[in-house]
N, C-alpha and C positions, 0 to 999 in steps of 0.2 A: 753398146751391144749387150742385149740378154741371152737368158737363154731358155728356147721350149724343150724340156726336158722327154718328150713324148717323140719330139721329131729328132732327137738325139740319139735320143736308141733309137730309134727308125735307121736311121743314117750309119749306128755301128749295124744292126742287123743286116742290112742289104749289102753293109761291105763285104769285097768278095774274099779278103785277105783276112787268116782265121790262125790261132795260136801252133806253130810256133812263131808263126812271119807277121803277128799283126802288132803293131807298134802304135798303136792310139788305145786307150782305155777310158777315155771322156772326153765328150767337146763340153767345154766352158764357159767360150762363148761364141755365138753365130750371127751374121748377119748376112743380107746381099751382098756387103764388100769386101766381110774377113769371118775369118774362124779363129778359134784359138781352142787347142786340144792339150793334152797333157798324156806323158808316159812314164812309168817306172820302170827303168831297166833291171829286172830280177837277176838276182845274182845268178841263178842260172837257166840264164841262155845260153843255149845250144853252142854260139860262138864263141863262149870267154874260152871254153876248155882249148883253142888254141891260137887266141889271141889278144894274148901272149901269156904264157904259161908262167907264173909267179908273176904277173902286174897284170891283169885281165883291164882290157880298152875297147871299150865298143868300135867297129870296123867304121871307119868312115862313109861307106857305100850303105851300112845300115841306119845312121845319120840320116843319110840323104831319104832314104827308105822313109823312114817315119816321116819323114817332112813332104814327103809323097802323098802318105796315105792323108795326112792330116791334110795340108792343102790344097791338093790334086783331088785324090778319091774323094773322101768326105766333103769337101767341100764342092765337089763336084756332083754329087750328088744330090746334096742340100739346093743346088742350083737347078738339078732338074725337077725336085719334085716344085721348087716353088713356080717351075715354067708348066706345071702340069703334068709331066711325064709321068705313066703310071709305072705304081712301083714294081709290077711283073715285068715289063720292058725296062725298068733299070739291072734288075736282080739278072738279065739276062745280058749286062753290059760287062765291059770288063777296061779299064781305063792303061793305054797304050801307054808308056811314058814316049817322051819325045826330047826332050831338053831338060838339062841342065847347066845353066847360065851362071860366069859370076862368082863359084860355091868356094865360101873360106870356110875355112876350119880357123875358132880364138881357142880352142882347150879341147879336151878330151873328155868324155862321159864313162864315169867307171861303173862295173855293179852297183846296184842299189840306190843309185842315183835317179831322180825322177826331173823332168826338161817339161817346159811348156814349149808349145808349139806356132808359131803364130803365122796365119797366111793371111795377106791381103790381094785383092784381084786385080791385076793388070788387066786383062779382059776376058770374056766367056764368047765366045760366038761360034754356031755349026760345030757346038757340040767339043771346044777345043776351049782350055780352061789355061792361063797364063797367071800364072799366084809365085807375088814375091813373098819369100817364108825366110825366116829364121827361127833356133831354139837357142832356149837360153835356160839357166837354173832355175830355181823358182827364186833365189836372192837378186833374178835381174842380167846377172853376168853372162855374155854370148858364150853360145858354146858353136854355132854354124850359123848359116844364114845364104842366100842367093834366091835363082830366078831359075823356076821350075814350070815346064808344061805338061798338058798331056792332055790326050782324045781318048771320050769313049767311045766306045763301039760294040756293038750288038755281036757275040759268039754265034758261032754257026751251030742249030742246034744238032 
């Protein structure tokens, strides 16, 4: 897997998930079958101030979040432009979650700590994106991992 750096920022620009909530900050690498994106957890996020106050832990449901954007959304988008979709009709989609399948938790992500991403595709079809994901350190070690879906869909304008 490479990666086109031009269609990378294409891919964070059209994402519709924008700071405080957006948890991708690079794809590294892309292809038709997987992505691999990377995030640094800033020591302040919004949510360490109460969770949990003196050992701040990123929230598990935020976990899952990033592994969303990363192999749902972004990759999901990556997959529409290479089917042609143009990119005003993607910027006008907004990606449903639907499943989460599977999901363990091996450790905890604290402040300042940065997690690679990894989604590879179970299947794409009618616009519904099936990507088994985990993150892990950048030393390798799991930190989450499972089987994630979701549909995009056009907002009512």
């Amino acid at each position: 897997m490479g990666v086109d750096h031009t269609l990378c920022d294409e891919i964070l620009n059209i994402m519709p998930q924008r700071h405080p909530f957006r948890f991708l900050d690079e794809i590294v690498e892309l292809s038709e079958d997987a992505v691999v994106g990377t995030y640094r957890f800033r020591e302040d996020e919004y949510f360490y101030r109460g969770h949990f106050p003196g050992y701040p832990v990123t929230p598990g449901v935020i976990l899952i979040e990033a592994m969303a954007q990363t192999g749902i959304v972004a990759f999901g988008i990556s997959l529409l432009i290479a089917q042609g979709v143009a990119t005003d009709t993607i910027k006008k989609m907004a990606t449903l979650f639907a499943t989460a399948d599977n999901v363990e938790f091996a450790s905890v992500v604290r402040p300042g700590e940065e997690v690679v991403i990894r989604g590879e595709k179970v299947y794409f079809r009618r616009g519904s994106l099936k990507t088994k994901v985990s993150m892990e350190y950048k030393n390798g070690e799991a930190v989450c991992s499972g089987i994630l879906s979701g549909k995009g869909v056009v907002l009512d304008e």
